[in-house]
N, C-alpha and C positions, 0 to 999 in steps of 0.2 A: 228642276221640278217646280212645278206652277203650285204655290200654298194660297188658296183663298178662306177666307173667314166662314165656316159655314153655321148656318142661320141658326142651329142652339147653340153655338159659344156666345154670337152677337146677343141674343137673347137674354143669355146667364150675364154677359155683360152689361147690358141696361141695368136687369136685376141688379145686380151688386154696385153698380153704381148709384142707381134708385136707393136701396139700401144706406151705402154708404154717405152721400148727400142727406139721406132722413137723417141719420144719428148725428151725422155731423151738424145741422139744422136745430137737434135738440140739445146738443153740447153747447154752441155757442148761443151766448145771447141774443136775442131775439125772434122773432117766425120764422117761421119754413115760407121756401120760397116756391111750392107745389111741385106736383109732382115729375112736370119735366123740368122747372127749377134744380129740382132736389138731382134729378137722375144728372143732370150736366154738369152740377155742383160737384160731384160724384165722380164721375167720369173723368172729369179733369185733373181733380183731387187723386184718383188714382196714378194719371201719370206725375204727380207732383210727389205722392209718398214713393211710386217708383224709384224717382230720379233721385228722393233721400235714402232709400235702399240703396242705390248705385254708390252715391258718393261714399255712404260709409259703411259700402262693402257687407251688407245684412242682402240674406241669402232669404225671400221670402217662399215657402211651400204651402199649400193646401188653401181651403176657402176660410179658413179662418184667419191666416195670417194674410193674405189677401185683401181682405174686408177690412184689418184693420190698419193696414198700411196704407189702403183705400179711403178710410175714415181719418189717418192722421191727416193727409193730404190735403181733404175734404177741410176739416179743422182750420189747417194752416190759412187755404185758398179763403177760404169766410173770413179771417180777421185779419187780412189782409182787405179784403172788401170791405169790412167794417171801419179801416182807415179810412176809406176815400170816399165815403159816404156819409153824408149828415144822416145823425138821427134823428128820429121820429118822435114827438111830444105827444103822449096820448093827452088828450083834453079831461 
């Protein structure tokens, strides 16, 4: 059987990633990185807290655990980025 993505989960997906990118953007130090910044931030971050649910075996359900397994992800993937980035001297 043929499973395609269909166009309100991809949707809900931006969203929560959107989401999840925002918050993660205002946990770690510094700006947000706008709004498809924030969403790909997000997105990515989701399958990053995935992949830490996977390894240690955490059974994620609902939009809230989601979002915030989403948001660790998010977290992680930023200050990881914040290594290999010079910062910024406001004048």
């Amino acid at each position: 059987m043929h499973h395609s993505i269909e166009i309100h989960n991809f949707v809900w997906f931006l969203i929560v990633g959107g989401l999840a990118g925002w918050i993660a953007s205002v946990l770690v130090e510094g700006s947000g990185l706008g709004v498809i910044g924030d969403i790909v931030v997000g997105v990515i971050g989701a399958f990053v807290g995935a992949f830490f649910a996977y390894q240690f075996d955490i059974t994620v359900y609902g939009f809230w655990e989601v979002l915030g397994m989403a948001v660790l992800g998010s977290v992680v993937l930023l200050l990881i980025a914040r290594l290999f980035t010079p910062r910024r001297r406001l004048a």
